[in-house]
C-alpha positions as CSV (number, residue, x, y, z in Angstrom):
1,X,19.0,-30.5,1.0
2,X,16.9,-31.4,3.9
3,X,16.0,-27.9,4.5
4,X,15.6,-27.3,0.9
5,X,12.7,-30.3,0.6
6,X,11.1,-29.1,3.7
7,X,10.6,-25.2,2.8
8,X,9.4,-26.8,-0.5
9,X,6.5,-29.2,1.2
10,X,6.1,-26.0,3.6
11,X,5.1,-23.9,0.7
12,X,2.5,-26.4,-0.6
13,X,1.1,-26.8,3.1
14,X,0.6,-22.7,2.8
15,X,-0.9,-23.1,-0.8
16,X,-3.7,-25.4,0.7
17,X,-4.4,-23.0,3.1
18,X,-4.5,-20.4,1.4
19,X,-7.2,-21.7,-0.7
20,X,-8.8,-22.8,2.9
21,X,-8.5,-18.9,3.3
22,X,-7.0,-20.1,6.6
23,X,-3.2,-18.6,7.2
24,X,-0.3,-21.0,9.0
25,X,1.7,-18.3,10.3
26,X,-0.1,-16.3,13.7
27,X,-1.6,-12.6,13.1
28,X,-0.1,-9.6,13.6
29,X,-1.3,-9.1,18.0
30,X,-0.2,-12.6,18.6
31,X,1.9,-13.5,21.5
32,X,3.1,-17.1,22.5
33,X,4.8,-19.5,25.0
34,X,6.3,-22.6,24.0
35,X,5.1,-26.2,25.2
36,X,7.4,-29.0,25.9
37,X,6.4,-30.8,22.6
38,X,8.3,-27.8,20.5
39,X,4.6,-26.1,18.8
40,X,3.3,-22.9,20.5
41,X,0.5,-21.9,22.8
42,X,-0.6,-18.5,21.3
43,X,-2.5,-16.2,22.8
44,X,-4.7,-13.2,20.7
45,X,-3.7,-9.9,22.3
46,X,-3.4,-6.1,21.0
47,X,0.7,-6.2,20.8
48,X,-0.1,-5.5,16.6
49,X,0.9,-2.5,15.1
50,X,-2.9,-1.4,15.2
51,X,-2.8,-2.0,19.0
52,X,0.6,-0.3,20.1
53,X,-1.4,3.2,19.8
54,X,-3.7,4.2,22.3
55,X,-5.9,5.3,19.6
56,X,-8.9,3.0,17.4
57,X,-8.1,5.0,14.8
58,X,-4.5,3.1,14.4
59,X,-6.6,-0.5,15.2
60,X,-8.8,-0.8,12.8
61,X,-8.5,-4.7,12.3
62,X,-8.3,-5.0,16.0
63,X,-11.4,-3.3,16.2
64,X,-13.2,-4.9,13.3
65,X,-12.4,-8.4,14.6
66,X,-15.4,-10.9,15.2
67,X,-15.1,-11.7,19.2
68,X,-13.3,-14.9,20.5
69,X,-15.4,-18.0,21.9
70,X,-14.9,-17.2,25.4
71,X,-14.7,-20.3,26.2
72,X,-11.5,-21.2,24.2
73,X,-10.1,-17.8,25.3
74,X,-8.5,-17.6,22.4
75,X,-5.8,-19.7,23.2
76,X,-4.5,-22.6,20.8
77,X,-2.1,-24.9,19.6
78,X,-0.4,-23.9,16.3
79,X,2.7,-24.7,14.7
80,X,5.1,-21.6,14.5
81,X,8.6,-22.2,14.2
82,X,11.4,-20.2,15.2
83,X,12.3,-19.4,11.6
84,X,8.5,-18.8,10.7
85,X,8.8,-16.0,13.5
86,X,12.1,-14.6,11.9
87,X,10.2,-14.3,8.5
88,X,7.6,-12.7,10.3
89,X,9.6,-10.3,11.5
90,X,11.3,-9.3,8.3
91,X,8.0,-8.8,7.0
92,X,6.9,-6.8,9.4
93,X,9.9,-4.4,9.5
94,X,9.8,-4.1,5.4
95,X,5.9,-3.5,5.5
96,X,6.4,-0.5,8.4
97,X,9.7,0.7,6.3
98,X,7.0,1.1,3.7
99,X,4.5,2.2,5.8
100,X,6.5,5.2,7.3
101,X,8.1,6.5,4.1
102,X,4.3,6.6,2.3
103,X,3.4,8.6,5.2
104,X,6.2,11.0,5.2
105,X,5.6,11.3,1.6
106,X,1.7,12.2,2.0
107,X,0.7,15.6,2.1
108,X,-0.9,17.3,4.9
109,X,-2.8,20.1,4.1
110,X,-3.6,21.1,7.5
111,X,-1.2,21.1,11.3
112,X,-4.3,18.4,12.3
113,X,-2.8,16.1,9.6
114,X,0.4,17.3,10.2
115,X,0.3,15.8,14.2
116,X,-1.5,13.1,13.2
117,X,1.2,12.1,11.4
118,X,3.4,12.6,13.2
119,X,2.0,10.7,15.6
120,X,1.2,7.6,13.2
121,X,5.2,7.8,12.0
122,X,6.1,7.6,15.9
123,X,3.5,4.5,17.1
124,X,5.4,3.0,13.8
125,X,9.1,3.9,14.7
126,X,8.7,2.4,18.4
127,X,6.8,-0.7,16.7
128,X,10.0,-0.5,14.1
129,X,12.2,-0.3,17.2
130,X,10.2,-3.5,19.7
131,X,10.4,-5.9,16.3
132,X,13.9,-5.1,15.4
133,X,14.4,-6.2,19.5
134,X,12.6,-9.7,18.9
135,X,14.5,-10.5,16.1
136,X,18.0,-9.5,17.3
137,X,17.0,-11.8,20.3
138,X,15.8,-14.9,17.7
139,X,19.2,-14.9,16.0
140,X,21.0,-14.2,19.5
141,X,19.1,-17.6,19.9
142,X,19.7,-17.7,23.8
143,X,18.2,-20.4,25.0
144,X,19.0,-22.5,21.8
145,X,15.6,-23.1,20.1
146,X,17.1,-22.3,16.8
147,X,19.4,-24.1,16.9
148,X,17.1,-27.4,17.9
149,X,14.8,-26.1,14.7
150,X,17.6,-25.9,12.3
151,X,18.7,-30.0,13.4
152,X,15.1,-31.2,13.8
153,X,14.1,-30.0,9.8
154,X,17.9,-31.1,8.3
155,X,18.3,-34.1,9.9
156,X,17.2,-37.6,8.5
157,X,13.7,-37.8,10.0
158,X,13.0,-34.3,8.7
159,X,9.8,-35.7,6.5
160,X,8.2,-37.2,10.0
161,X,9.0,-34.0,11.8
162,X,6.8,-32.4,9.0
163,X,3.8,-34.5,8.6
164,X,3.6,-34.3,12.7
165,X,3.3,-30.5,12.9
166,X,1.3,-30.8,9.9
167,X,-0.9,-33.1,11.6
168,X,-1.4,-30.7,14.7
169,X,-2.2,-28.1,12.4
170,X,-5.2,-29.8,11.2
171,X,-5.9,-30.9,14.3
172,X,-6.2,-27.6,15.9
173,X,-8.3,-26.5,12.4
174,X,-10.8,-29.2,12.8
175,X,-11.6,-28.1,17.0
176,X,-11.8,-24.3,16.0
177,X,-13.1,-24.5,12.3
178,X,-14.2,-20.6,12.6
179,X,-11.2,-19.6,13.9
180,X,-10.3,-16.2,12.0
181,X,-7.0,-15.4,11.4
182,X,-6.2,-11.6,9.6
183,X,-3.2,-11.3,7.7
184,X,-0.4,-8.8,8.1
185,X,-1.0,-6.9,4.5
186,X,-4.5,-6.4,5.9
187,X,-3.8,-4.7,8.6
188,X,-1.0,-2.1,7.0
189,X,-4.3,-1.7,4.4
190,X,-6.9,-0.9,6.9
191,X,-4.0,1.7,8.6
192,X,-3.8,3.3,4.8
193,X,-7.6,3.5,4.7
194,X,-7.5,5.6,8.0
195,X,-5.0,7.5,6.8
196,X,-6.5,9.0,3.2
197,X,-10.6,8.6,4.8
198,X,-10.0,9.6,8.4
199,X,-13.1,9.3,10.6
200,X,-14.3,11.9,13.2
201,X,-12.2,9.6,16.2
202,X,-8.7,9.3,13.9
203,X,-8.9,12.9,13.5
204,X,-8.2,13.6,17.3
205,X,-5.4,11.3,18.0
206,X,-3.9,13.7,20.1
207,X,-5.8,15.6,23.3
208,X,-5.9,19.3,23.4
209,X,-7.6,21.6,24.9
210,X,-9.8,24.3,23.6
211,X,-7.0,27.3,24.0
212,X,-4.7,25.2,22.6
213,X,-5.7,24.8,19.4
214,X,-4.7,21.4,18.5
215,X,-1.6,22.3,18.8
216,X,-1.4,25.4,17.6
217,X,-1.4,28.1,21.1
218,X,0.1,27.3,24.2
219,X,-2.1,27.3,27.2
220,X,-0.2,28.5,30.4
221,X,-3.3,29.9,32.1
222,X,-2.4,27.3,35.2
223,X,1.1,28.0,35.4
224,X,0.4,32.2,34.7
225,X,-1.9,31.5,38.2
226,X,0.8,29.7,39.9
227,X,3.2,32.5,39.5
228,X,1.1,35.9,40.2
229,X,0.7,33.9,43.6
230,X,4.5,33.4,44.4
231,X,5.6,35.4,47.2
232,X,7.0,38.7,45.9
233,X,5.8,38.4,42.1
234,X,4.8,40.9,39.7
235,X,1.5,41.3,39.1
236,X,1.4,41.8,35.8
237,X,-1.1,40.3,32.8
238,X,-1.5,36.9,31.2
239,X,-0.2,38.7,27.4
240,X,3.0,40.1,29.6
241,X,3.6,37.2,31.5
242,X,3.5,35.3,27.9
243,X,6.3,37.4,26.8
244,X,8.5,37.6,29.8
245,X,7.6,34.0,31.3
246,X,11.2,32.4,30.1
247,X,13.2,35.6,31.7
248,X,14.0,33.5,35.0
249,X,17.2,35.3,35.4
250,X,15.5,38.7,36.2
251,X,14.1,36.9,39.4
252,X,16.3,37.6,42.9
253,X,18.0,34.7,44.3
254,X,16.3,35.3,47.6
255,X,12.6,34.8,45.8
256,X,13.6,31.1,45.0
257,X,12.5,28.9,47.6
258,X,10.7,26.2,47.7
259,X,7.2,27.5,46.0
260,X,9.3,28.9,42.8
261,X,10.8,25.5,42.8
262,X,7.7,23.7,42.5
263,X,6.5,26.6,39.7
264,X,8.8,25.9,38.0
265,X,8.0,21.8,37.9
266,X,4.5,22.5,36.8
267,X,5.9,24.7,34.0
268,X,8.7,22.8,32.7
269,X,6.0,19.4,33.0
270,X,3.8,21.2,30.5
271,X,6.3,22.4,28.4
272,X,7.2,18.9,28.2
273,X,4.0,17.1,27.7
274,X,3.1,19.7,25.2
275,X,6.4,18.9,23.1
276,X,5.5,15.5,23.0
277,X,2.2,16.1,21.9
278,X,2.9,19.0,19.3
279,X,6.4,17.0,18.1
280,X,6.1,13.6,18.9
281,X,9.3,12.8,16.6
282,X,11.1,14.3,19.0
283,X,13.8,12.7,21.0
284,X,13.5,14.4,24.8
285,X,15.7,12.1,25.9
286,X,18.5,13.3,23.8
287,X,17.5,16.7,24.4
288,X,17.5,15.9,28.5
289,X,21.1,14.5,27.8
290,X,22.1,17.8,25.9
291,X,20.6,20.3,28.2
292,X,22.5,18.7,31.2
293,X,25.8,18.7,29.3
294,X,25.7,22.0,28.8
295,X,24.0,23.2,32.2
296,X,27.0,21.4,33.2
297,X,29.3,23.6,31.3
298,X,28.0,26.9,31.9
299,X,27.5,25.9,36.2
300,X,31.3,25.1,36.8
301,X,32.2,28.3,34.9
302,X,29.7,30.5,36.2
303,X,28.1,32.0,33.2
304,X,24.9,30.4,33.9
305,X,21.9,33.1,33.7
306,X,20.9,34.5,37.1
307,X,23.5,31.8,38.9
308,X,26.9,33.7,38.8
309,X,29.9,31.9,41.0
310,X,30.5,32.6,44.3
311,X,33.7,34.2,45.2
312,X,36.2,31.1,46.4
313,X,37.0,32.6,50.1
314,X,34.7,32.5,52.7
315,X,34.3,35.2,53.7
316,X,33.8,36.9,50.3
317,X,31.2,33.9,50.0
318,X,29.2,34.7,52.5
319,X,29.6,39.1,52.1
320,X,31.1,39.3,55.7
321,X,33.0,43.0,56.2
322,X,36.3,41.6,57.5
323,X,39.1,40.9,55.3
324,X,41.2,38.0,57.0
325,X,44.2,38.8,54.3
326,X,45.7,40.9,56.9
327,X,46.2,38.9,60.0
328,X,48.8,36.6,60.2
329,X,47.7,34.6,63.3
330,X,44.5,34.5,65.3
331,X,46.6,36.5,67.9
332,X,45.8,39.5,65.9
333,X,42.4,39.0,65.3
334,X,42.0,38.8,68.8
335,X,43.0,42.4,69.1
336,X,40.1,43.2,67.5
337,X,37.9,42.7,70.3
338,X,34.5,40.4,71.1
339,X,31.9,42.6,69.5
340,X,34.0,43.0,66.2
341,X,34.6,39.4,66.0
342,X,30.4,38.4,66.7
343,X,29.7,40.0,63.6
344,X,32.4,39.1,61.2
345,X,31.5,35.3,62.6
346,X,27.3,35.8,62.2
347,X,28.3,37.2,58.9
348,X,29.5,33.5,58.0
349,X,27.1,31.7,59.7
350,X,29.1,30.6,62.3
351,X,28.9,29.6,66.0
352,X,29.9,33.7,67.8
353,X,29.8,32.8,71.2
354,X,32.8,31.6,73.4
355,X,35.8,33.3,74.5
356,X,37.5,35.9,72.2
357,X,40.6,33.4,71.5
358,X,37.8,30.7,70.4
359,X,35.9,33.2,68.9
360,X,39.6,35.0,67.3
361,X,40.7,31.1,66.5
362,X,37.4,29.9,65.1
363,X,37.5,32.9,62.8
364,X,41.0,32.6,61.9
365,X,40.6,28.8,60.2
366,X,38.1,30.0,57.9
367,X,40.8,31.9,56.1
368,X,41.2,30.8,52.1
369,X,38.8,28.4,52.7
370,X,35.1,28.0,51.2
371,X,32.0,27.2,53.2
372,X,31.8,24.0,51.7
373,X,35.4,22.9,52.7
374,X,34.7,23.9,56.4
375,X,34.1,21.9,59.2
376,X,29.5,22.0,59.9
377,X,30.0,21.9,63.4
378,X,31.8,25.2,63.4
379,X,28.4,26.7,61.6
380,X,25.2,27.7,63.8
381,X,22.4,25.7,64.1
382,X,19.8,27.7,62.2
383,X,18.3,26.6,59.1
384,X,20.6,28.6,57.1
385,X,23.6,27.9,58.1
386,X,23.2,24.6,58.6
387,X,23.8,22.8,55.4
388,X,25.4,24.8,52.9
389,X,26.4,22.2,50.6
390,X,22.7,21.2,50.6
391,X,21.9,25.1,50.0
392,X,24.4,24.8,46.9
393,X,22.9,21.5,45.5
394,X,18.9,22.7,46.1
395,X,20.1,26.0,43.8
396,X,21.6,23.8,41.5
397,X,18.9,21.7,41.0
398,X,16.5,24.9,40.6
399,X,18.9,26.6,37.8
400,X,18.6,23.1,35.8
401,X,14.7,23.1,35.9
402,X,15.4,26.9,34.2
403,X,18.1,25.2,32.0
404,X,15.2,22.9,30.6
405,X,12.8,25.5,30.6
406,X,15.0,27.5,28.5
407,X,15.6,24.6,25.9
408,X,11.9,24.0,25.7
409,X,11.1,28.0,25.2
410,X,12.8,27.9,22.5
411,X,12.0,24.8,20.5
412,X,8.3,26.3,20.6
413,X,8.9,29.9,19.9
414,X,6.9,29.4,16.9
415,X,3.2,28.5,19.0
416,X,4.5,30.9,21.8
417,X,4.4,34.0,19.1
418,X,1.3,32.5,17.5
419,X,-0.5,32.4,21.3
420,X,1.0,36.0,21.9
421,X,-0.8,37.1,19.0
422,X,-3.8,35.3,19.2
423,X,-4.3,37.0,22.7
424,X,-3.7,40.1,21.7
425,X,-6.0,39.6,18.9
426,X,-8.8,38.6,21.6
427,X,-8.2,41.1,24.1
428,X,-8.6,44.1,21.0
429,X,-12.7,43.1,20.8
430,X,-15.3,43.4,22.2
431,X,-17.4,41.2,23.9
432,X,-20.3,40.7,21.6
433,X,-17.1,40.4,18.7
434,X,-15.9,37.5,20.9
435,X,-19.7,35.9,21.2
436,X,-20.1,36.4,17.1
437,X,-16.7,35.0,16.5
438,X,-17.3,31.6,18.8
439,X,-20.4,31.2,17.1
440,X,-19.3,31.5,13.6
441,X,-15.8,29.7,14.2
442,X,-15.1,28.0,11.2
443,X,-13.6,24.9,10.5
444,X,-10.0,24.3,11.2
445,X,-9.6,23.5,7.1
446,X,-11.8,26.6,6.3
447,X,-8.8,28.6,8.6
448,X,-6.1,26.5,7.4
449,X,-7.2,27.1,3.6
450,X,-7.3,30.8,4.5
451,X,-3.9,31.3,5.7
452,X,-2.2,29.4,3.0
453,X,-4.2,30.9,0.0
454,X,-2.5,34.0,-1.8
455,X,-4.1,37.4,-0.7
456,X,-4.8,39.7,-3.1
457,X,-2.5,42.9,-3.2
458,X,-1.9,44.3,-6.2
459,X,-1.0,47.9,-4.3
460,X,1.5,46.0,-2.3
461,X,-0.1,47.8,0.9
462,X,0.7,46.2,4.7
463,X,-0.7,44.6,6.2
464,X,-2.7,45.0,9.4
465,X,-2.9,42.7,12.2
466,X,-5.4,40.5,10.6
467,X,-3.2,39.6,7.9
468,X,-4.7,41.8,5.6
469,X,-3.9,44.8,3.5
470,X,-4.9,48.0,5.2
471,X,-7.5,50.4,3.5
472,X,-6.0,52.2,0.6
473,X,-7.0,55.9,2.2
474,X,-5.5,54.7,5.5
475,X,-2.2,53.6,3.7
476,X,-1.9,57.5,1.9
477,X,-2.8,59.3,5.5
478,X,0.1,57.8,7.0
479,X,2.2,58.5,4.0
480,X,3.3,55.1,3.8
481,X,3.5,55.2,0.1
482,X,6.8,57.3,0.3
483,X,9.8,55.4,1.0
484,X,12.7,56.5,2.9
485,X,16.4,54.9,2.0
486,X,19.1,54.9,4.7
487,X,22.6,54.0,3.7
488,X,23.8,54.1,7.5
489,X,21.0,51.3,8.2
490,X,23.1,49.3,5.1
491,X,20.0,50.7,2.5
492,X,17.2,49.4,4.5
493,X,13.9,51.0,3.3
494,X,11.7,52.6,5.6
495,X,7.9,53.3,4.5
496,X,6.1,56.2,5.7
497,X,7.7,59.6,7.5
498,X,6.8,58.1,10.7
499,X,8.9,55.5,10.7
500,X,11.7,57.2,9.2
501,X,11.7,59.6,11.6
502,X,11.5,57.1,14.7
503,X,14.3,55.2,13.0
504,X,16.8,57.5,14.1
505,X,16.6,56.1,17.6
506,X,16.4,52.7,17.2
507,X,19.3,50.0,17.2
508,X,19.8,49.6,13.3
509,X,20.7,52.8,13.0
510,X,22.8,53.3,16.5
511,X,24.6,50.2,15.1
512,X,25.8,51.8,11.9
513,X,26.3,54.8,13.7
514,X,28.5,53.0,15.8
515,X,30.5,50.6,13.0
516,X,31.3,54.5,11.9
517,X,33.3,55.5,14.7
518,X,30.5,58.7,15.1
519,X,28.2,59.4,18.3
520,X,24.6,58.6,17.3
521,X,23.7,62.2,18.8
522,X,20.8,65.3,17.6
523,X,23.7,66.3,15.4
524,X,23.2,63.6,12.8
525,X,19.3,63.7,12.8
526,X,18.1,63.2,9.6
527,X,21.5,62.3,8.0
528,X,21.1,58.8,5.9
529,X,24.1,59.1,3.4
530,X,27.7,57.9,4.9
531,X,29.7,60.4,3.2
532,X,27.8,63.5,4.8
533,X,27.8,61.9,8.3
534,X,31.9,61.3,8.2
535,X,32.0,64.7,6.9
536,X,29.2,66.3,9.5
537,X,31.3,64.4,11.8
538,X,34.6,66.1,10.5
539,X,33.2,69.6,11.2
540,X,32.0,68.6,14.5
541,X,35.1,67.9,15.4
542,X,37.5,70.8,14.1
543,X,34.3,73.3,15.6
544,X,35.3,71.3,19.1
545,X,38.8,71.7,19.1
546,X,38.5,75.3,18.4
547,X,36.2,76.4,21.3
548,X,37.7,73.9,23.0
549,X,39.8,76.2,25.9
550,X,43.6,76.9,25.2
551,X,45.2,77.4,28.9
552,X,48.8,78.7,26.9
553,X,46.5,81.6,25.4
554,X,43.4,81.9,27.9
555,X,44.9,81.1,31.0
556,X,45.6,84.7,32.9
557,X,48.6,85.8,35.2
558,X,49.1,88.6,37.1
559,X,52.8,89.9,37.8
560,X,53.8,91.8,40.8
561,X,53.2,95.2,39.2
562,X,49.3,94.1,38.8
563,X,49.2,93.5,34.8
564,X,47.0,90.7,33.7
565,X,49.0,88.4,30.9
566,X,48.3,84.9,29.3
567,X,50.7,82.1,31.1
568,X,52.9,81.9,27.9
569,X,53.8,85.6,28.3
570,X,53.7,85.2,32.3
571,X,56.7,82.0,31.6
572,X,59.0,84.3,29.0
573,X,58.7,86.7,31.7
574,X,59.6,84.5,34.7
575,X,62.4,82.6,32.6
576,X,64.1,86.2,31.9
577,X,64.0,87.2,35.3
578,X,61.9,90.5,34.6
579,X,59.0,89.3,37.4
């Protein structure tokens, strides 16, 4: 019952206030330390949910708040109790449960609302994630403050232990009488308000660069620069390097040193700061952990792109042109000679001088071993054959920056088409088209409305590479209102002669070619229909056999009188004895 009457006299002390417009409980952005006479010392910070994003846009009440006497420093003695702090808490986990799921349910006509929101949902998952913590540690109750709460309200002085706190409340009310304090429900509000009447700073929560789009294109001018200056690269152009950029197993061993290594860093950094930005929900750490598990995998069975696994002996390892297999003792190699033995040893790496039985003995105890397994001061001192367990690791670290890389590729496969396309786009005008186009850009709604609203098309023509149907009189030159069926291509549809035609060559009809036991040859050109390619097929087959050359008939003898006969007659003849 104590604890009963006190939460009852507790909820008439927060009716008075209330009607003081002055709240008990500390703001939302309020941290504390305790003081030796069980209140608080509470300090004003920006640890809110407005203030755990970087952004004002996600602080309004922060922002909005009258300043702090400077010469209090904001600092004061108020009564919060450990329990006050747990109902805090809940509060603030039910408001951002809320918060989160109107959010998610709000529509976003644009990708700007659609990254801010992402964003917002994120700042309030980690919030979610920091106030779940704190309470978890209150009801862990550690260092045993709860516990002293819980005795000093329920036990028989609990009315005294009341009026005191009471008492400091009013004191500290009556030094700071213009001390503002902003509810919690205020704050979640002013977040709403930003939300539905976003101002010109909450609609840029995120920083992008001009070529990116917000979000929408990929910008990998820096890292295209870094490449066409790595030793040995391609030249080739920023739209071809956009489509072949993720093909790191095309590139030689030998070309990755040191410099591709650190390519490959300033790649897979903005690949991953880009992710964050464009999908800030999601988990890279996971990922990381996923990637690794499977890089794992594929390295110990080498089937890792552009990593195969070295052969187990060492000599295979290291491509040296003497097969140790065959000697039984480094007596025998010895027999080989000094010269022979140098170059199966530099092959290896190893140390070739000596005499020829260190040099036959040295080579003779690399024999089913690998280079790892071998002893480094039998290997030379160069650079390169000086550590090859360090060579292995350094490649190993290299194929797991191309493991990420590969990860990341693929999670935005949707912007790297869209920046494909958009540079293509770019690179098919002209230069004054370019000028006329940056001055008359329009507005990222204006686009957005554009590409979702319905395009007109009653003709059902294609469309061209601006996403709209092509000129009626272009669409009958090209004959593309004649439709070709195949049933080899499982009745795909093929509009216009042009492509028809070009079909012929092109996998999806080499495939069903192929799941038909039948050659995709010039024989078949123009065939669509199954049954007349088996039977085509058929013909070809008998017409084969029958020119194909008989050596019982065709194949010619000669006896010993001179007479030219066919090996079947030439065999009756020999068998009977008439030759």
């Amino acid at each position: 019952m104590g604890i009963y009457r006190y939460l009852v006299l507790l909820c008439c002390v927060f009716a008075a206030r209330r009607r003081r417009n002055v709240s008990v409980g500390l703001p939302a952005g309020v941290s504390e330390r305790r003081t030796g006479t069980g209140g608080r010392v509470v300090t004003r910070a920006s640890a809110s949910l407005a203030g755990f994003s970087s952004s004002a846009a996600l602080s309004p009440v922060t922002a909005r708040s009258p300043p702090v006497n400077p010469g209090i420093r904001a600092i004061y003695l108020i009564m919060e109790t450990i329990l006050e702090q747990q109902r805090r808490y809940h509060e603030e986990l039910e408001r951002l449960m809320d918060a989160k799921t109107k959010e998610m349910l709000h529509k976003k006509t644009t990708l700007r609302d659609q990254i801010n929101s992402d964003h917002r949902i994120r700042a309030m998952l980690d919030r979610h994630m920091e106030v779940s913590g704190n309470l978890r540690d209150s009801y862990d109750d550690k260092d045993g403050m709860r516990k002293e709460e819980l005795s000093a309200i329920s036990g028989p002085n609990e009315f005294a232990e009341f009026y005191n706190r009471l008492k400091q409340i009013k004191e500290f009310h009556r030094k700071h009488p213009n001390e503002i304090c902003v509810p919690m429900s205020v704050e979640f509000e002013e977040l709403v308000k930003a939300r539905d009447n976003p101002s010109e700073e909450a609609q840029n929560l995120v920083e992008f660069t001009d070529e990116e789009g917000y979000g929408r294109y990929l910008d990998l001018h820096d890292c295209y620069l870094k490449y066409i200056n790595l030793k040995g690269a391609e030249k080739l152009e920023y739209i071809s390097y956009l489509s072949s950029f993720d093909q790191l197993f095309d590139i030689s061993k030998d070309r990755k040193n040191a410099e591709y290594k650190k390519y490959l860093e300033m790649l897979l950094e903005y690949l991953q700061d880009y992710t964050d930005r464009v999908k800030p929900l999601l988990d890279q750490n996971e990922l990381y952990g996923k990637v690794l598990v499977e890089f794992e995998k594929k390295w110990e069975n080498g089937t890792f792109p552009g990593w195969p696994k070295e052969a187990s002996s060492a000599l295979t390892h290291a491509g040296a042109h003497l097969d140790l297999s065959a000697f039984s003792s480094w007596e025998e190699l010895a027999s080989l000679g000094l010269d022979r033995l140098k170059s199966a040893l530099m092959a290896l790496g190893l140390k070739c001088g000596g005499t020829l039985e260190e040099r036959a003995q040295r080579l003779f105890s690399t024999k089913g071993k690998s280079l790892e397994s071998l002893d480094p001061s039998l290997f030379a001192k160069n650079p390169k054959a000086k550590g090859p367990k360090k060579d292995t690791e350094r490649n190993k670290e290299i194929a797991f920056l191309e493991a990420q890389i590969y990860e990341y590729v693929e999670i935005l496969g949707e912007q790297r088409q869209l920046t494909h396309e958009n540079v293509q786009r770019k690179q098919a005008r002209t230069g004054e088209e370019r000028e006329e186009d940056d001055e008359e850009q329009p507005s990222e709604s204006e686009s957005e409305d554009e590409d979702n609203e319905i395009i007109y098309n009653p003709k059902n023509l294609p469309l061209g590479w601006d996403g709209k149907p092509i000129p009626y009189w272009l669409y009958k030159l090209h004959g593309l209102n004649i439709n070709y069926n195949c049933e080899i291509c499982g009745n795909y549809t093929y509009r216009g002669p042009k492509a028809f035609q070009r079909h012929f060559a092109e996998w999806r009809h080499a495939h069903g070619m192929r799941c038909l036991g039948i050659p995709n040859t010039a024989h078949f050109a123009n065939v669509t229909q199954i049954e007349d390619a088996v039977s085509l097929w058929s013909k070809l087959k008998s017409q084969k056999a029958s020119e194909r050359w008989q050596p019982d008939t065709e194949e010619e003898y000669e006896d010993s009188s001179g007479n030219v006969v066919n090996k079947k007659t030439y065999e009756d003849l020999k068998r009977q004895g008439l030759l």
